[in-house]
C-alpha positions as CSV (number, residue, x, y, z in Angstrom):
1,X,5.5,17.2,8.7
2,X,2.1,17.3,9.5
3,X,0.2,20.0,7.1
4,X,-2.9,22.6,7.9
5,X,-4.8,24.3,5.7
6,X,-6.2,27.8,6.7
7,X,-9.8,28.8,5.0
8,X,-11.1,32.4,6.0
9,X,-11.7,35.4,4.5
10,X,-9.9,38.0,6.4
11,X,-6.7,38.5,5.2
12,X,-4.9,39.3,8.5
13,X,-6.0,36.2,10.4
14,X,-4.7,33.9,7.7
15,X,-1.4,35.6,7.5
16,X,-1.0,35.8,11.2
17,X,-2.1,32.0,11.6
18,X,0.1,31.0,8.9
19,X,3.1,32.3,10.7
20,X,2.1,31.3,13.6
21,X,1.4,27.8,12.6
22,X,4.9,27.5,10.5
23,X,6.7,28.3,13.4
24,X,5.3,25.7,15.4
25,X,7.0,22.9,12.5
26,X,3.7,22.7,10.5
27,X,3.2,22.9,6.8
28,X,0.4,26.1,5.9
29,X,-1.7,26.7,2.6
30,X,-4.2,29.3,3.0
31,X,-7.6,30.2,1.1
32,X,-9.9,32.7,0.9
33,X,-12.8,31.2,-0.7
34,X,-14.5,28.2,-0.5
35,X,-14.1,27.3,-3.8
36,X,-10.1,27.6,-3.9
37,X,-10.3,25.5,-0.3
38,X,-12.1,23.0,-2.1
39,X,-9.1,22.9,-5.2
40,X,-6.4,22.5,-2.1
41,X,-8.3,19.5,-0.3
42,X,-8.9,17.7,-3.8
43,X,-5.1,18.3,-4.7
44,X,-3.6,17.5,-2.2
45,X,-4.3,15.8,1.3
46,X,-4.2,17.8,4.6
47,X,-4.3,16.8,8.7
48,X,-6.4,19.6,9.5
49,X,-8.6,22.1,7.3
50,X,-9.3,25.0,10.0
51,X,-12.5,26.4,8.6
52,X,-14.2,29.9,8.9
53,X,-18.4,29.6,9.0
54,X,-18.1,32.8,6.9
55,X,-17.2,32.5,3.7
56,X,-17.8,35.1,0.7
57,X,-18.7,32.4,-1.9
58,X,-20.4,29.3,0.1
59,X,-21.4,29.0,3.7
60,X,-19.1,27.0,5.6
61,X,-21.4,24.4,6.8
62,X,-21.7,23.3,3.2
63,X,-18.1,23.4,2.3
64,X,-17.8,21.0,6.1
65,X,-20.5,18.6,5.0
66,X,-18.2,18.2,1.0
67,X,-15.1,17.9,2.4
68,X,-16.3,15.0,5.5
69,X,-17.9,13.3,2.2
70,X,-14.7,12.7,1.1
71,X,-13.0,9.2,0.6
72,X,-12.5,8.2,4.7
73,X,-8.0,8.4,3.1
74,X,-8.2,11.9,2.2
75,X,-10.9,13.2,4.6
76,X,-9.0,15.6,6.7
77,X,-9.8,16.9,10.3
78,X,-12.3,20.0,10.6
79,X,-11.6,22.2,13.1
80,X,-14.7,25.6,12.4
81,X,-13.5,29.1,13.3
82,X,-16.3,31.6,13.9
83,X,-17.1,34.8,14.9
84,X,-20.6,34.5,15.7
85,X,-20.4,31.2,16.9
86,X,-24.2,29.7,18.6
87,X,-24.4,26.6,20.5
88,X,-27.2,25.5,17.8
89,X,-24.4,26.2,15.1
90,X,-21.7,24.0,16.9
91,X,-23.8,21.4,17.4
92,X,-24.7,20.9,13.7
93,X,-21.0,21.2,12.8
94,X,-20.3,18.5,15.2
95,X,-23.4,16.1,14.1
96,X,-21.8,17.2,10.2
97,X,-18.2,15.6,11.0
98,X,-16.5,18.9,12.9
99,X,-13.7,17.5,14.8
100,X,-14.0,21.1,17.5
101,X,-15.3,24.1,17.1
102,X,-13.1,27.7,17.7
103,X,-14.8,31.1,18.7
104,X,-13.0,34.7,17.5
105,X,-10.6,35.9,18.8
106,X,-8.8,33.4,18.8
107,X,-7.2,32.0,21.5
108,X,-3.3,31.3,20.3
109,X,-3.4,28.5,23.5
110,X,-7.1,26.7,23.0
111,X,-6.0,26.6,19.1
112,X,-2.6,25.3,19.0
113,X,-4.0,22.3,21.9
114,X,-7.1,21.9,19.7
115,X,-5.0,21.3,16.4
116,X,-2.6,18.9,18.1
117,X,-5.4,16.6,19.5
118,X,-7.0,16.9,15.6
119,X,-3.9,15.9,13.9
120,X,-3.5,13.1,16.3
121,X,-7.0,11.9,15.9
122,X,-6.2,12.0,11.7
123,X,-3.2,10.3,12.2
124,X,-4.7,7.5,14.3
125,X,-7.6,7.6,11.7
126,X,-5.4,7.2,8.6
127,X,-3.1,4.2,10.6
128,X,-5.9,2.2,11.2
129,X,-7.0,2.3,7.4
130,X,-3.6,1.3,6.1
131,X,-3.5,-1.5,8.6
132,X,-6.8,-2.8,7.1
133,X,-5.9,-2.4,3.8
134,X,-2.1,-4.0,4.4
135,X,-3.6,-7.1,5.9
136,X,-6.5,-7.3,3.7
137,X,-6.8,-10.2,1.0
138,X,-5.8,-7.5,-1.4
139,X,-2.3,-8.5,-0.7
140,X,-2.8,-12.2,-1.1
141,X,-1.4,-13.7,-3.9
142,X,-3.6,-16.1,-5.7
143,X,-2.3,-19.2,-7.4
144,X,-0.7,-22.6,-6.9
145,X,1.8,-22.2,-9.9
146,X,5.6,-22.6,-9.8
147,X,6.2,-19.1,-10.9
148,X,3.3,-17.7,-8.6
149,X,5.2,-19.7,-5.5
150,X,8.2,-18.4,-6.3
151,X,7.1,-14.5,-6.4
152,X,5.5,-15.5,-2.8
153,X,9.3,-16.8,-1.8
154,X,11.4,-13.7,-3.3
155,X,8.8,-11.2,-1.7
156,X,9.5,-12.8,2.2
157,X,13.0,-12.9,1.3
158,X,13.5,-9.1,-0.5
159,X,10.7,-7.3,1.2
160,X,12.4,-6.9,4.7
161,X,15.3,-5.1,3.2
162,X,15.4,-1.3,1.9
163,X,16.4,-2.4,-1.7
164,X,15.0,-0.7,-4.8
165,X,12.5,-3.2,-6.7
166,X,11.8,-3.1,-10.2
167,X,9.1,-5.0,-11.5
168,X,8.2,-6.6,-14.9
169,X,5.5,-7.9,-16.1
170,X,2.5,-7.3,-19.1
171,X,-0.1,-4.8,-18.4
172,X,-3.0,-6.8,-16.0
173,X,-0.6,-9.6,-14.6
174,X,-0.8,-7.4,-11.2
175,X,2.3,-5.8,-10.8
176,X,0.7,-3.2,-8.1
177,X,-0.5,-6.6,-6.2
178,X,3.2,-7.5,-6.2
179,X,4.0,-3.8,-4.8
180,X,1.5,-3.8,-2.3
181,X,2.5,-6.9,-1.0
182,X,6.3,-6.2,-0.6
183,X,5.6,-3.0,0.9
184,X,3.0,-5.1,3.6
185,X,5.8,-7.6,4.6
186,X,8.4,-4.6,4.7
187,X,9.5,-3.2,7.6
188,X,7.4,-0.2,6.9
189,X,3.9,-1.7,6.7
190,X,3.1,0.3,9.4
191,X,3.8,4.0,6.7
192,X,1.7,5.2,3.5
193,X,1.6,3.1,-0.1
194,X,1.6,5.9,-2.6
195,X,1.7,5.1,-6.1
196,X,1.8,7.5,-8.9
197,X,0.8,6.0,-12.5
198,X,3.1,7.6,-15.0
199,X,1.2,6.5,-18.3
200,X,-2.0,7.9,-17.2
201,X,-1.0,11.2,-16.3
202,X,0.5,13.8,-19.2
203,X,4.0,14.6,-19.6
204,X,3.7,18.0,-18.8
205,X,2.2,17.4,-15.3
206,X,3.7,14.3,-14.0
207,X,6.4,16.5,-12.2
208,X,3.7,18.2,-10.3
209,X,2.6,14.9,-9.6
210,X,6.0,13.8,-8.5
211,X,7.8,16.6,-6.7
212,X,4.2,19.1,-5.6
213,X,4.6,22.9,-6.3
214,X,5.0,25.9,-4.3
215,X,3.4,29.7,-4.3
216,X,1.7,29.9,-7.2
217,X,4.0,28.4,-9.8
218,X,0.8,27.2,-11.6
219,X,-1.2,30.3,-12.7
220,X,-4.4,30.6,-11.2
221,X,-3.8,27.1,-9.1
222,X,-3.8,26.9,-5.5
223,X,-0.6,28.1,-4.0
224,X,0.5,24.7,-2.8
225,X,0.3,20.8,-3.9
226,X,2.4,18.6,-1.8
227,X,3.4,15.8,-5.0
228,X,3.8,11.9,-4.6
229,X,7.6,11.9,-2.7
230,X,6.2,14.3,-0.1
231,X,3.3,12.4,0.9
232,X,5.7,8.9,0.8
233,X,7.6,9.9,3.5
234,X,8.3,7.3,5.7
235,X,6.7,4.8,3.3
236,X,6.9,3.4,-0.2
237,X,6.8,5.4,-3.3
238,X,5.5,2.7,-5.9
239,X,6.1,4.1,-9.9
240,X,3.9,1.9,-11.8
241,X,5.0,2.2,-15.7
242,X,7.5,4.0,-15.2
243,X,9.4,3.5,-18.9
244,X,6.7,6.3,-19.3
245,X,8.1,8.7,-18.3
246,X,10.3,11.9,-20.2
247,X,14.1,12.0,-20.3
248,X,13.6,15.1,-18.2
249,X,12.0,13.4,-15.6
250,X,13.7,10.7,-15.4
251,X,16.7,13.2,-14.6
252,X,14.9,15.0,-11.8
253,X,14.1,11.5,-10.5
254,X,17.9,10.1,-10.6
255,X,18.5,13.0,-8.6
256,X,15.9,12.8,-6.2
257,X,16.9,9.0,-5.8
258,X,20.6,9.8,-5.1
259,X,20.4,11.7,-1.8
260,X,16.9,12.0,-0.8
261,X,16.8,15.5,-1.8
262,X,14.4,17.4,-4.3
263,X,12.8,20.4,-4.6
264,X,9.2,21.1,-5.3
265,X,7.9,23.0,-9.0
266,X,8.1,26.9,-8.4
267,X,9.6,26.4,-4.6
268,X,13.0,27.6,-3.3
269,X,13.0,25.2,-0.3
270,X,15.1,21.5,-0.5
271,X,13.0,18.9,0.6
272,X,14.5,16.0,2.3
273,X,12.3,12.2,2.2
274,X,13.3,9.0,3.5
275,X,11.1,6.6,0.9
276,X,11.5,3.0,-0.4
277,X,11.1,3.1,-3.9
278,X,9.3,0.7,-6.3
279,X,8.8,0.7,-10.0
280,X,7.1,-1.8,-12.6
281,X,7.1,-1.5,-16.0
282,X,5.7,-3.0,-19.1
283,X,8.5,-2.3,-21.4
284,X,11.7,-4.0,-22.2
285,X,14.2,-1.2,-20.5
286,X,17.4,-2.4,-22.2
287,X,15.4,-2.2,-25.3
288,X,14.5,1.1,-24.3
289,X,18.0,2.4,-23.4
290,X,19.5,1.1,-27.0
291,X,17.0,3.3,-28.4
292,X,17.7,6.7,-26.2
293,X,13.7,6.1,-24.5
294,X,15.5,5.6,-20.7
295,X,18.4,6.3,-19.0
296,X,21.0,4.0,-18.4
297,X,21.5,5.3,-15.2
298,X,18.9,5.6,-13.9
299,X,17.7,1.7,-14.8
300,X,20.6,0.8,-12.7
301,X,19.8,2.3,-9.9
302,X,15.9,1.1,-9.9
303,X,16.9,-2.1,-10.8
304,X,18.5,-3.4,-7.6
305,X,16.3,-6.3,-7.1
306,X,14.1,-7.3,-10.4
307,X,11.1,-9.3,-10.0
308,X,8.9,-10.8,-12.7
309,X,5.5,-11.2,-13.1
310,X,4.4,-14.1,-15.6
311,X,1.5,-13.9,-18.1
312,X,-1.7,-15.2,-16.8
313,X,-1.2,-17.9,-19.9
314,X,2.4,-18.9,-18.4
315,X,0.7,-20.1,-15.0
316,X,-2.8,-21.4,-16.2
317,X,-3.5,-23.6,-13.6
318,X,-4.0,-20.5,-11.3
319,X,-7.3,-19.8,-13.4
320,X,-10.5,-22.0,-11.6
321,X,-8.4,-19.9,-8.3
322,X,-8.8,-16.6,-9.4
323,X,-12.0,-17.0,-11.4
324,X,-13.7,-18.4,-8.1
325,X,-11.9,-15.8,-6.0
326,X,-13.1,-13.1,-8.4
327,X,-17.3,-15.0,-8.3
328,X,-17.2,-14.8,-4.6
329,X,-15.8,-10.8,-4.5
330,X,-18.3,-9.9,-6.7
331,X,-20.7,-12.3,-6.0
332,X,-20.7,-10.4,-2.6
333,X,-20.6,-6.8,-3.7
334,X,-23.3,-7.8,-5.8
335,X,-25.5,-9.6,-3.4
336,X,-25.2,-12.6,-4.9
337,X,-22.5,-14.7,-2.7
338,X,-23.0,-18.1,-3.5
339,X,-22.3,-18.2,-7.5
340,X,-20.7,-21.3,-8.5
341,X,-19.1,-21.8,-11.9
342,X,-19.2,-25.2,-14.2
343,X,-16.1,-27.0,-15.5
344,X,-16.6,-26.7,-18.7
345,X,-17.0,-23.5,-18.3
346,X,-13.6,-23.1,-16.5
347,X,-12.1,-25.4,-19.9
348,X,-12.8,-22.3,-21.6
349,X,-11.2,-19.9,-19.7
350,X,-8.4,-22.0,-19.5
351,X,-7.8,-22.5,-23.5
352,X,-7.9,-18.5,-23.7
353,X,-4.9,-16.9,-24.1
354,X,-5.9,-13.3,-22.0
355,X,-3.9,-11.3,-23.8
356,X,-5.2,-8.7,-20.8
357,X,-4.2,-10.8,-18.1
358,X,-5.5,-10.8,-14.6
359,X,-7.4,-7.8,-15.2
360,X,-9.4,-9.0,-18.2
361,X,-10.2,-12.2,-16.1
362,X,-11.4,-10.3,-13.6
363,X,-13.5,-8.0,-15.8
364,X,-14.8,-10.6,-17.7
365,X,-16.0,-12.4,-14.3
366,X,-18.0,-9.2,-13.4
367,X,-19.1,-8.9,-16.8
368,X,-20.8,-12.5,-16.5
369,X,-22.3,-11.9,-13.2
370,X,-24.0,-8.5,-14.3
371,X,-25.5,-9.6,-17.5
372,X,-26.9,-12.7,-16.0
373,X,-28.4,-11.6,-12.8
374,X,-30.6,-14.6,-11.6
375,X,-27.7,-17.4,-13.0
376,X,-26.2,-19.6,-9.7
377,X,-24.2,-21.2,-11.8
378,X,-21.8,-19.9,-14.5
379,X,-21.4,-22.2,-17.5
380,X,-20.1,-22.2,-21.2
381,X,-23.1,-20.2,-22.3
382,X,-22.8,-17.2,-19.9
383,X,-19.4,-16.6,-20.8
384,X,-19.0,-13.7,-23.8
385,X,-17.8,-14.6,-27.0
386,X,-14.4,-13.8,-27.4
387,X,-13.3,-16.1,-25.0
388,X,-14.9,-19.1,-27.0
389,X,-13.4,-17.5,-30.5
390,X,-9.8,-17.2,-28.8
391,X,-9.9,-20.8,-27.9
392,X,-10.1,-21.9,-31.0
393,X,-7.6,-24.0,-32.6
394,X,-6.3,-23.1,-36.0
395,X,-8.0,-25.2,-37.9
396,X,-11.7,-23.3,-37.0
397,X,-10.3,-20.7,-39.2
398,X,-11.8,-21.6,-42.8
399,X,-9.6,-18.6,-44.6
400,X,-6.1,-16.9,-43.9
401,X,-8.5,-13.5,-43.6
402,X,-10.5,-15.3,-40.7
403,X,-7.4,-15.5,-38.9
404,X,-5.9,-12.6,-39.6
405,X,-9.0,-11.1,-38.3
406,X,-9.2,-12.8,-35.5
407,X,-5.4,-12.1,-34.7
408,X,-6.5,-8.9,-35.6
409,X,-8.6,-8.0,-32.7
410,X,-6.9,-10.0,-29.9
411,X,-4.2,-7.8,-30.5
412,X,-5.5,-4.3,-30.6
413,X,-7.9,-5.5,-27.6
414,X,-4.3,-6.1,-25.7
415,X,-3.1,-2.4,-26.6
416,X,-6.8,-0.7,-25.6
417,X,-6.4,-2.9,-22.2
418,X,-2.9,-1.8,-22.1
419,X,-3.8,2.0,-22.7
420,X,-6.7,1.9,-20.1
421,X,-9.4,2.3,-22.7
422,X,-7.8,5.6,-24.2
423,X,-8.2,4.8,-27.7
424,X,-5.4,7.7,-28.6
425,X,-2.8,6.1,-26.5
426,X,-3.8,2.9,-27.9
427,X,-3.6,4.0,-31.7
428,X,0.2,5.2,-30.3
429,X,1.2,2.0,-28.7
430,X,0.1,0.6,-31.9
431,X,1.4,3.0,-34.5
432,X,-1.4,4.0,-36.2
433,X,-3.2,7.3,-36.9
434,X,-6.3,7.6,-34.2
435,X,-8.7,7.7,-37.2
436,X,-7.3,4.5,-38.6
437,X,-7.6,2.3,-35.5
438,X,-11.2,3.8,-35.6
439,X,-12.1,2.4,-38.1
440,X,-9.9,-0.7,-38.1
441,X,-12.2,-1.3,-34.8
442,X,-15.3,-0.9,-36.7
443,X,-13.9,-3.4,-39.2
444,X,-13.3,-6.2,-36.6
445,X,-16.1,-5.5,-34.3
446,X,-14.8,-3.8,-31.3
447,X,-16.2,-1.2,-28.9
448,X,-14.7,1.9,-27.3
449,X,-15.7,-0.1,-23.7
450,X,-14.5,-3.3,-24.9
């Protein structure tokens, strides 16, 4: 279903265009204001935003030229409605990223062709993105190891089929990579990737997220949010941590994996999908089940083809790859594309035990690059500290409270990594008060951005 959203001030020709528009098999939200249009378009993505040039709050030039600055994925179609429409005025909507321009009254004929041709335009639009970003190196694995060959085996084999994957893995070993790769070999490549991170949005929204909401069942909201199994349709739904999420959500999703079927927060309307789910997870699920945290059920039906993803320090001859893959990425979006890196440098990395995975390499590559801007070479030197403390044998320790410490801090730098740098999620994962990991980081030296 192909959705519209209807911004104009008069009351009657948003009604009458939203029954209009309905009738013709299109999904309608409506605003009267710029400001509750500009809520809709960051909630949720649209086709075609059908835009008045009269607006009580903002003129609708201004309100064109924010929504076309939008990221080219969620940039909808702009179609401006006017009743005192100039030639000078639909020429600078055109040169600001109007798709047409409409003049009142409207003509039911002129607007129905014009908002086919946009949505076809948007569609064609948002194909050719995906199919860049599906065959981009994004989707390349990276590594020579056993285990990294045989993920690259499994994925030809599995990803043709419509099987459920579940994927396990530590936080930063690139389960989404994995994801995004099954889903480009699949037979869908050519449909949306939407993922939806369940531990970095709260409880109490994540069905929103999930399942959208109807007519106002969020007071004060917009009237409409189409959630993360609407806008997979077609496609692949990818649930990344999802041993996150509540018992009663995990309920709603059992049943919306069963037949298809759910129905959106506050709406009276059945919605039927056709997605291919993934999930990965961080978490031991059995472990989780034994202790009442996830449902039995549920596990068994996500967990129709398990894949997993090693620890960076399980397949360590894949670092000089990634560390070079990760100068020359950076080294590019930093103008800087011929940075080479020393051996003994690479020694380093390699005795390190990245207790944040692929991710911390990755960081820690940019980091290097950014605080040594005229360096062609990375060596020993350039590399920050922790990587030279962590490998360290025992015996570089002089007292038990040295590595303690040091144990210390490797560890609650794997929970902040883990928690995304939310130091309350972290002090949970961890099971200390917030105020004690505060100052348990002071203690052992670590930052809030570290």
């Amino acid at each position: 279903m192909n959705h519209i959203l209807v911004v104009d001030d008069e009351t009657e020709i948003r009604s009458s265009l939203e029954e209009i528009l309905r009738e013709e098999g299109y999904g309608v939200a409506t605003a009267a204001t710029a400001a509750e249009a500009l809520v809709l378009v960051q909630d949720a993505p649209y086709d075609v935003v059908l835009l008045d040039i009269w607006l009580p709050d903002r003129d609708g030039l201004e309100v064109l030229a924010e929504i076309h600055a939008l990221a080219a994925e969620r940039r909808p179609e702009i179609v401006i409605i006017s009743g005192h429409g100039t030639i000078e005025t639909a020429v600078k909507a055109t040169k600001l990223g109007a798709f047409d321009f409409l003049e009142k009254p409207l003509s039911l004929e002129r607007t129905l062709i014009v908002l086919k041709n946009a949505v076809g335009a948007h569609q064609l639009r948002t194909e050719n993105l995906a199919f860049r970003r599906q065959f981009s190196a994004a989707t390349v694995l990276t590594g020579e190891s056993v285990p990294v060959k045989a993920l690259r085996q499994q994925i030809r084999l599995m990803a043709p089929s419509n099987g459920r994957v579940l994927i396990y893995g530590e936080s930063g070993t690139g389960k989404e990579l994995i994801a995004r790769a099954i889903h480009a070999e699949s037979q869908r490549r050519d449909a949306v990737f939407v993922e939806l991170n369940c531990a970095a949005i709260p409880e109490d929204h994540i069905e929103v997220e999930l399942f959208g909401y109807r007519h106002g069942a969020q007071h004060g909201g917009p009237t409409e949010q189409r959630g993360t199994l609407e806008r997979a349709d077609g496609g692949t739904l990818f649930l990344d941590e999802v041993g996150d999420m509540s018992l009663k959500t995990q309920a709603k999703v059992l049943s919306a994996l069963d037949d298809q079927l759910f129905t959106p927060v506050g709406g009276t309307q059945t919605l039927r999908v056709d997605v291919r789910l993934i999930a990965s997870t961080n978490k031991d699920l059995e472990e989780e089940i034994a202790k009442g945290n996830f449902r039995e059920d549920l596990f068994y039906r996500l967990n129709v083809v398990p894949f997993f993803v090693p620890p960076l320090r399980e397949r360590k001859q894949d670092i000089p790859l990634l560390a070079r893959e990760f100068l020359t990425e950076f080294g590019r979006q930093y103008g800087r594309p011929r940075v080479e890196i020393g051996e003994e440098a690479l020694e380093v990395l390699a005795k390190y035990q990245w207790p944040g995975n692929v991710r911390e390499l990755k960081n820690v590559i940019e980091r290097v690059l950014i605080l040594n801007p005229r360096v062609l070479r990375i060596e020993r030197k350039h590399l920050p500290p922790l990587t030279h403390k962590a490998s360290r044998s025992t015996e570089d320790f002089s007292t038990l409270q040295q590595a303690r410490d040091a144990y210390e801090r490797d560890y609650i730098l794997k929970k902040i990594d883990e928690a995304h740098n939310n130091v309350s999620r972290a002090a949970e994962l961890l099971g200390l008060e917030r105020s004690h990991l505060y100052r348990k980081m002071k203690t052992l030296g670590i930052s809030v951005r570290e």
